[in-house]
Biopython code that builds the backbone (N, CA, C, O; Angstrom):
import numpy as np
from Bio.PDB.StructureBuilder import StructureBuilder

atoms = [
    (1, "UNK", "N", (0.860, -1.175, 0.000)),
    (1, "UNK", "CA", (0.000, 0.000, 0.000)),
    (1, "UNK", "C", (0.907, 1.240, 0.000)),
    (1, "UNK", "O", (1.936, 1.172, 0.673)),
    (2, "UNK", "N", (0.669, 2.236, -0.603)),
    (2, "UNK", "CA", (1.486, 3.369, -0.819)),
    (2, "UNK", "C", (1.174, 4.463, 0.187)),
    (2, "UNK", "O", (0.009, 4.540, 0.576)),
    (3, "UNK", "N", (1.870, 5.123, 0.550)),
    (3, "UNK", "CA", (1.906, 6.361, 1.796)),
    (3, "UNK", "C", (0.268, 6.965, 1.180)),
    (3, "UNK", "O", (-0.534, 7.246, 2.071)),
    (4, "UNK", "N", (-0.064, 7.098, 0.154)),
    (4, "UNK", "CA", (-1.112, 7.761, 0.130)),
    (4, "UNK", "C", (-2.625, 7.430, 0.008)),
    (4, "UNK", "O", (-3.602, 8.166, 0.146)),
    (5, "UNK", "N", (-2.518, 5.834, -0.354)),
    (5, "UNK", "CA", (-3.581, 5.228, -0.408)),
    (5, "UNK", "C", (-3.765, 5.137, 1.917)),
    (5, "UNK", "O", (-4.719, 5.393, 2.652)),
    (6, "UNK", "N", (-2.690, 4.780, 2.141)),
    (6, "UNK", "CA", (-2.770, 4.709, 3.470)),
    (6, "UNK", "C", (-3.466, 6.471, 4.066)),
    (6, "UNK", "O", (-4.616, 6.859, 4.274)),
    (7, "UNK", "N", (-2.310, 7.057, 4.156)),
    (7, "UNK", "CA", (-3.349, 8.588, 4.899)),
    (7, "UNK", "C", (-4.391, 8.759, 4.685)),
    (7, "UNK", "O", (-5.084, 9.231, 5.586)),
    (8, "UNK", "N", (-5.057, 8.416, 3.238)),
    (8, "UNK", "CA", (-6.404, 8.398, 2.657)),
    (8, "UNK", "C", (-7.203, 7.686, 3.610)),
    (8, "UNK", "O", (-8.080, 8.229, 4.282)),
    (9, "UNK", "N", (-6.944, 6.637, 3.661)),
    (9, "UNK", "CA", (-7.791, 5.398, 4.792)),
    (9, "UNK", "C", (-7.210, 5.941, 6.549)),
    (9, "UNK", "O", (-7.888, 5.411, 7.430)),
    (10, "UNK", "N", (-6.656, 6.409, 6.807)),
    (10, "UNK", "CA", (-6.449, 6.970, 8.163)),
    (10, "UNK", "C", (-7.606, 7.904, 8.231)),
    (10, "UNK", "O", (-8.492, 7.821, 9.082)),
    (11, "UNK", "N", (-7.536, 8.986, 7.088)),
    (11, "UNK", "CA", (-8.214, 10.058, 7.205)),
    (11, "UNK", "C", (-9.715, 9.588, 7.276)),
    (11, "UNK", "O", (-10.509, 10.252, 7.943)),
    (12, "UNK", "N", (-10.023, 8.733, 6.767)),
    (12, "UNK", "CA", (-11.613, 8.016, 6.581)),
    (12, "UNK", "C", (-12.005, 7.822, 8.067)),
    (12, "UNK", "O", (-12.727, 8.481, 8.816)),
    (13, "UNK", "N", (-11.288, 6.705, 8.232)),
    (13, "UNK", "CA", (-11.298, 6.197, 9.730)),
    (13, "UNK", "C", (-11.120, 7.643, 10.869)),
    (13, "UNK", "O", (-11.873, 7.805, 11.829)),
    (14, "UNK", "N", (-10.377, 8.262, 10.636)),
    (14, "UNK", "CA", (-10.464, 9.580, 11.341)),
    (14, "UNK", "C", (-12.034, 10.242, 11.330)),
    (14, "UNK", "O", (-12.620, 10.657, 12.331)),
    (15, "UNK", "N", (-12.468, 10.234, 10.190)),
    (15, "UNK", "CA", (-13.740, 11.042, 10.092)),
    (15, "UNK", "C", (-14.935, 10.294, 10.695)),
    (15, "UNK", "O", (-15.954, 10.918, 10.991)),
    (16, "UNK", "N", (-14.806, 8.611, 10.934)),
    (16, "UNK", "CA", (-15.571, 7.926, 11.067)),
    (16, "UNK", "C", (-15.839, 7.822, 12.975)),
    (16, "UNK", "O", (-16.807, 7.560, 13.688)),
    (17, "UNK", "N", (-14.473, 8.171, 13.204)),
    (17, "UNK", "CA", (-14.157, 8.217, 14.765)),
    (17, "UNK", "C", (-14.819, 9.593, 15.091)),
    (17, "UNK", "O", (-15.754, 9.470, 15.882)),
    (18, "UNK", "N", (-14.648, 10.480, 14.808)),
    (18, "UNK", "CA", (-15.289, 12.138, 14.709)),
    (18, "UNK", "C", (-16.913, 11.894, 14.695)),
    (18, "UNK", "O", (-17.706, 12.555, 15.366)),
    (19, "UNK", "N", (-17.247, 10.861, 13.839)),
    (19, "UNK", "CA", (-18.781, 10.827, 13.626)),
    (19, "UNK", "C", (-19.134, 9.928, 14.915)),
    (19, "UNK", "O", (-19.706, 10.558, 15.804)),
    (20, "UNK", "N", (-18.953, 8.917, 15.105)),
    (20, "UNK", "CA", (-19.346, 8.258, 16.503)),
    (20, "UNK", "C", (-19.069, 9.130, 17.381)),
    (20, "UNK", "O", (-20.082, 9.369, 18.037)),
    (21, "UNK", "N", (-17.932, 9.900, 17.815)),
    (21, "UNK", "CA", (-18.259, 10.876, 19.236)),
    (21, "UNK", "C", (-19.640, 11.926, 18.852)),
    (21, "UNK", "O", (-20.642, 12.235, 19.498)),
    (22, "UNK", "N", (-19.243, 12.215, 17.759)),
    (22, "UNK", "CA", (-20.472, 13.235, 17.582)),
    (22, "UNK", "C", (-21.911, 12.535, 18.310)),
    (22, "UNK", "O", (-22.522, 13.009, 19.268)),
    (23, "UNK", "N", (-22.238, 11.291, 17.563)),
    (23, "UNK", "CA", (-23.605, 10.278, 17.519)),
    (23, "UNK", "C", (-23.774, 10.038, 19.099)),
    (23, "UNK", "O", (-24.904, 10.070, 19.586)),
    (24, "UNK", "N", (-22.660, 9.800, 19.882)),
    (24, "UNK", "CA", (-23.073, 8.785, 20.511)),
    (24, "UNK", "C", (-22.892, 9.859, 22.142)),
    (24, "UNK", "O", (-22.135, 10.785, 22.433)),
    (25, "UNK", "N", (-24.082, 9.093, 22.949)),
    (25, "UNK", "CA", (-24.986, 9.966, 24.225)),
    (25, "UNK", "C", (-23.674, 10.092, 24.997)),
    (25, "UNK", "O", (-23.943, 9.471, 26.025)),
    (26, "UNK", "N", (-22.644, 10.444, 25.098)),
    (26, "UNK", "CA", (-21.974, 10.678, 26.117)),
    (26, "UNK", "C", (-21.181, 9.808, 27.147)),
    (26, "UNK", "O", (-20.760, 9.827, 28.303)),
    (27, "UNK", "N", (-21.242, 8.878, 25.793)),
    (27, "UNK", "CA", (-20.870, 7.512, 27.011)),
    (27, "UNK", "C", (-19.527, 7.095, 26.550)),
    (27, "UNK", "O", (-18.928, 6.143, 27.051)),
    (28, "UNK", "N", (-19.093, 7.779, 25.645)),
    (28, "UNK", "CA", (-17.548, 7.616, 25.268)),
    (28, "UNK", "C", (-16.565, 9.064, 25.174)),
    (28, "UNK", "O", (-17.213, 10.111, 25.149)),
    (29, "UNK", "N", (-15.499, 9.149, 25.136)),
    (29, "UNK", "CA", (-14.888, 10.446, 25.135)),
    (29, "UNK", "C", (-13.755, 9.906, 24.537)),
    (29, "UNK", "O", (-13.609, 8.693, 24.386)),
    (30, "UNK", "N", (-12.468, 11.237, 23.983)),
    (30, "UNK", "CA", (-11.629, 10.665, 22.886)),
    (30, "UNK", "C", (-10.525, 9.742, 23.798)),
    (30, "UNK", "O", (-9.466, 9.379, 23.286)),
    (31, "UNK", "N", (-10.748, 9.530, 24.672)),
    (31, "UNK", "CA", (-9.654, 8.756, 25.316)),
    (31, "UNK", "C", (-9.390, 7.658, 24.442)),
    (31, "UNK", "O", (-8.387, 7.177, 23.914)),
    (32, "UNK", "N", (-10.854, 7.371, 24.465)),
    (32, "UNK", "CA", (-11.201, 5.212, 24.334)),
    (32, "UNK", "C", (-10.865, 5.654, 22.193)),
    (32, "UNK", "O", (-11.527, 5.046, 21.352)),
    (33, "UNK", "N", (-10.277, 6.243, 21.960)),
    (33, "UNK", "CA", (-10.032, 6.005, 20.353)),
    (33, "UNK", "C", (-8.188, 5.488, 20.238)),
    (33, "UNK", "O", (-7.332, 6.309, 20.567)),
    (34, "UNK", "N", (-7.901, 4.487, 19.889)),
    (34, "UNK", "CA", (-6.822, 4.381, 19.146)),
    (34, "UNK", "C", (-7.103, 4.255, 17.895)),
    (34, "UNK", "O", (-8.233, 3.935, 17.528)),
    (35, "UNK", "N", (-5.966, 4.526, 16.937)),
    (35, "UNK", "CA", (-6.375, 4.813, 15.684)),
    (35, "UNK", "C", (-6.896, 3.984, 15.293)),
    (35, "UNK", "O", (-7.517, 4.402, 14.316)),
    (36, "UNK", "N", (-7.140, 2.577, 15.480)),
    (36, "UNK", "CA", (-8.401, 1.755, 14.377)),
    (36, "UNK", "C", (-8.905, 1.326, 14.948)),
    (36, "UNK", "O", (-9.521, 0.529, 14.241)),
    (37, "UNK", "N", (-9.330, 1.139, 16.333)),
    (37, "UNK", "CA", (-10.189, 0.741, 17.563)),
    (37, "UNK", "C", (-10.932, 2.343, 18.645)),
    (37, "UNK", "O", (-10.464, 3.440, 18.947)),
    (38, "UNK", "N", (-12.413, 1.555, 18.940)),
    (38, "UNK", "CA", (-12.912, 2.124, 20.247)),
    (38, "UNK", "C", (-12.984, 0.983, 21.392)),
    (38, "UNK", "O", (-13.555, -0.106, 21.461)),
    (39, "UNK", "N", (-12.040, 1.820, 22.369)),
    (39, "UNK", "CA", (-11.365, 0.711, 23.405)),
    (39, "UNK", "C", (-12.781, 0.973, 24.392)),
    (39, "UNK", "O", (-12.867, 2.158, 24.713)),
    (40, "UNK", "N", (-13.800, 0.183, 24.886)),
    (40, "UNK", "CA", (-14.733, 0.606, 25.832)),
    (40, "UNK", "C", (-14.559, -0.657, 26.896)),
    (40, "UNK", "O", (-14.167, -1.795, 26.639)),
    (41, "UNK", "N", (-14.879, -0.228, 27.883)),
    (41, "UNK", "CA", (-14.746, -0.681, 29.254)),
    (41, "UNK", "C", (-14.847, -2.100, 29.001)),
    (41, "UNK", "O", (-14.024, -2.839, 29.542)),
    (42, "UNK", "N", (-15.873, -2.652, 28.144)),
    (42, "UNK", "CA", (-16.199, -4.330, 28.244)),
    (42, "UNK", "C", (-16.374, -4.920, 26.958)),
    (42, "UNK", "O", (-17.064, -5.878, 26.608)),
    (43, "UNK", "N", (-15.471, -4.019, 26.203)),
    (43, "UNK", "CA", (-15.036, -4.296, 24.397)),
    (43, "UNK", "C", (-14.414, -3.724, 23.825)),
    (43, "UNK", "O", (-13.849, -2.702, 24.215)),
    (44, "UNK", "N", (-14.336, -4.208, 22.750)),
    (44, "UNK", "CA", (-12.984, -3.216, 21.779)),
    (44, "UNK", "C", (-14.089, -3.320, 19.872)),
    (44, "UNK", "O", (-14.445, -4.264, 19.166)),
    (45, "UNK", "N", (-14.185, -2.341, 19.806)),
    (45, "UNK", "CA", (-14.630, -1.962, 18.075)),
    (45, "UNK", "C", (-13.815, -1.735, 17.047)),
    (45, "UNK", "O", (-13.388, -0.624, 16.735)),
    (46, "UNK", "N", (-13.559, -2.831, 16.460)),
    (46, "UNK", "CA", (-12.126, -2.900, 15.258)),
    (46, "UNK", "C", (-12.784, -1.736, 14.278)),
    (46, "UNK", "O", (-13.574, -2.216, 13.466)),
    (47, "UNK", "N", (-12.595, -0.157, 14.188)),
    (47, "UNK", "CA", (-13.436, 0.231, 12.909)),
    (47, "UNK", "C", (-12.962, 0.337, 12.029)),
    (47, "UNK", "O", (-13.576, 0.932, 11.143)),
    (48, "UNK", "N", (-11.879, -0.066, 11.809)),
    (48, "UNK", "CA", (-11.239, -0.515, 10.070)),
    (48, "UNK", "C", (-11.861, -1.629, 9.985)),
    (48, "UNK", "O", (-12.244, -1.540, 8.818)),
    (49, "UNK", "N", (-12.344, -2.859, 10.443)),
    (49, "UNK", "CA", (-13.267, -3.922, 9.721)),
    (49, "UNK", "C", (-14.294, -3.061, 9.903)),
    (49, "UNK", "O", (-14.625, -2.704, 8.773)),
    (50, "UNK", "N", (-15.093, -2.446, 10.844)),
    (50, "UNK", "CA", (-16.510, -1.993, 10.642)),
    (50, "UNK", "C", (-16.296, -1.731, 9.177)),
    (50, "UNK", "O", (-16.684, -2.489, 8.287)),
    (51, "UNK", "N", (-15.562, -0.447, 8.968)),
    (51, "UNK", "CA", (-15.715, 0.333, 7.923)),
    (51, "UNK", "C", (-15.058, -0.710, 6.544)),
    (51, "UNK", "O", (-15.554, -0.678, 5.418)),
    (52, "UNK", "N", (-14.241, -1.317, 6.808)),
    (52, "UNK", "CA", (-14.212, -2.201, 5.436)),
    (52, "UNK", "C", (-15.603, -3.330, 5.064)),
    (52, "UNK", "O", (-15.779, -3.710, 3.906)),
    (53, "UNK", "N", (-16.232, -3.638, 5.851)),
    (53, "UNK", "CA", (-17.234, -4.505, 5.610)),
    (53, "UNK", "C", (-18.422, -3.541, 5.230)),
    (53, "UNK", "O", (-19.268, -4.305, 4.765)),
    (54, "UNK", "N", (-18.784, -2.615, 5.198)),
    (54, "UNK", "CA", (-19.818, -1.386, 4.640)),
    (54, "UNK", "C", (-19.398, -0.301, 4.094)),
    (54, "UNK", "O", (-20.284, 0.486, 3.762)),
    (55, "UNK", "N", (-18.278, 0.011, 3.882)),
    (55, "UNK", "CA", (-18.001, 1.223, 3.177)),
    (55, "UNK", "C", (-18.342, 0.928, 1.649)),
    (55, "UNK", "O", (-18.139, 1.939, 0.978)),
    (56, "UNK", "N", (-18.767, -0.075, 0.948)),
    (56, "UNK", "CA", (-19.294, -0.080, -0.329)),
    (56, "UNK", "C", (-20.924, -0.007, -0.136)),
    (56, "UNK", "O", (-21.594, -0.084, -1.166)),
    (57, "UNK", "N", (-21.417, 0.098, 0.778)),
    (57, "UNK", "CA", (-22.717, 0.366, 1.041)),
    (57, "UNK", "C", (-23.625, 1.748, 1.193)),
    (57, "UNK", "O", (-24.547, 2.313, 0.604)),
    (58, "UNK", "N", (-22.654, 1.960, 2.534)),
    (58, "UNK", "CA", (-22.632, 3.140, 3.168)),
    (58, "UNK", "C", (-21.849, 4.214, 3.547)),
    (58, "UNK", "O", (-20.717, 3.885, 3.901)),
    (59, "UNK", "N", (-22.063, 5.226, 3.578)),
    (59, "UNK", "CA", (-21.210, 6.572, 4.047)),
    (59, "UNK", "C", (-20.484, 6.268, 5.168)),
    (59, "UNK", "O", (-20.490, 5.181, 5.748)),
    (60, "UNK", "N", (-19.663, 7.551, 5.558)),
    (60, "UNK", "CA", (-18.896, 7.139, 6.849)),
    (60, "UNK", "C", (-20.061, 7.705, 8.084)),
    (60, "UNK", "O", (-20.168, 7.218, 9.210)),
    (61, "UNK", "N", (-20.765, 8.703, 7.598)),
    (61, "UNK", "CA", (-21.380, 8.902, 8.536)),
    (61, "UNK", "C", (-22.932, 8.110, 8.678)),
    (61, "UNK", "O", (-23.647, 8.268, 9.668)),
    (62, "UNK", "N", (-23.205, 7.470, 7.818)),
    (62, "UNK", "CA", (-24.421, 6.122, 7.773)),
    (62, "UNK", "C", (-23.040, 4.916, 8.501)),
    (62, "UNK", "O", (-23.612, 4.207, 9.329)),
    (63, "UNK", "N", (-22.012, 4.659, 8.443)),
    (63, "UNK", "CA", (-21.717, 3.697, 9.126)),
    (63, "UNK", "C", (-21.606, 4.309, 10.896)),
    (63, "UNK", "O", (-22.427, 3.923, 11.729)),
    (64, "UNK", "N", (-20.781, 5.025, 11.158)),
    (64, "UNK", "CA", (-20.894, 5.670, 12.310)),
    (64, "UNK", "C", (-22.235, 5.323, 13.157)),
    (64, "UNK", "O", (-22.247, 4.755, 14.249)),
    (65, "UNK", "N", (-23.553, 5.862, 12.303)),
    (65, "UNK", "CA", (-24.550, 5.454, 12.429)),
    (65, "UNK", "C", (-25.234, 3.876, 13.157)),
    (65, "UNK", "O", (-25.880, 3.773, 14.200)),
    (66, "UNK", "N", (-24.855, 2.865, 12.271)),
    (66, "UNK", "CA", (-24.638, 2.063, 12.276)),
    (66, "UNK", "C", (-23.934, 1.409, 13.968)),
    (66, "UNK", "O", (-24.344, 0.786, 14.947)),
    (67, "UNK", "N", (-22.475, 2.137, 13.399)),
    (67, "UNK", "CA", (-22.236, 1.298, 15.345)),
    (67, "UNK", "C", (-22.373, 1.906, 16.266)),
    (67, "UNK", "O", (-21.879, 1.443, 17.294)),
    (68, "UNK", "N", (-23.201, 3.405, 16.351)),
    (68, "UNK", "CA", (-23.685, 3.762, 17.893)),
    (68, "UNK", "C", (-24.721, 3.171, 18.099)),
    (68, "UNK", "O", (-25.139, 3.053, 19.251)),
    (69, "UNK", "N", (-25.589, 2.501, 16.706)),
    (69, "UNK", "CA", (-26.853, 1.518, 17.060)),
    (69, "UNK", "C", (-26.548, 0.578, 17.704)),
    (69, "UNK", "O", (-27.104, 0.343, 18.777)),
    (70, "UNK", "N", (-25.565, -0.209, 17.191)),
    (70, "UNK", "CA", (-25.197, -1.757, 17.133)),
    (70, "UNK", "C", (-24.579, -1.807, 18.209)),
    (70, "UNK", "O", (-24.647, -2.920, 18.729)),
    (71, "UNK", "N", (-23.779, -0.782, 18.978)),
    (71, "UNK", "CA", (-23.312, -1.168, 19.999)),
    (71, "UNK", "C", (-23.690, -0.402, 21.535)),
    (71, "UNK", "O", (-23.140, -0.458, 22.635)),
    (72, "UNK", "N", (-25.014, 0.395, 20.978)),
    (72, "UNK", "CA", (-25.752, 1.600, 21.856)),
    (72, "UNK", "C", (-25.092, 2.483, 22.625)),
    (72, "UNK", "O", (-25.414, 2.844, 23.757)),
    (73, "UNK", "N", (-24.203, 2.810, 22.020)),
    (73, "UNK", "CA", (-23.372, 4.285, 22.610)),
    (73, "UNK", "C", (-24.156, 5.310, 22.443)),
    (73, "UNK", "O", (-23.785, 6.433, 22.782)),
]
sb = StructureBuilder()
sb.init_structure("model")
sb.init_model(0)
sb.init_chain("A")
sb.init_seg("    ")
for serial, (resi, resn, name, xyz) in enumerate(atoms, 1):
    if name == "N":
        sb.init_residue(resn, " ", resi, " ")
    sb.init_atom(name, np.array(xyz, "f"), 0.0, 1.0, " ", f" {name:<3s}", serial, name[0])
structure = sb.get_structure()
């Protein structure tokens, strides 16, 4: 993968992390983000698979969507 196909996909995943704090009631803060995980008290959210398994579907912010449902943040 080339330096730029990569920042490209950081930056996604960046925007996708931005959209779940936005979405979600207050029950997470930027601590729990490493760059391709949300680390929460009694799980971990891989969102480079979230987002590779629906990003031909859906937006970043319809996936975002997606896992404050799925995981009720």
């Amino acid at each position: 993968m080339n330096n730029t196909k990569l920042l490209e996909n950081l930056k996604i995943l960046q925007d996708l992390k931005f959209e779940i704090y936005k979405r979600c009631s207050n029950s997470i803060d930027y601590h729990n983000f490493n760059v391709l995980t949300l680390n929460l008290p009694n799980r971990t959210i891989d969102l480079a698979d979230f987002y590779k398994r629906h990003n031909q579907e859906y937006s970043v912010e319809e996936i975002a969507g997606l896992i404050v449902n799925e995981y009720e943040l």
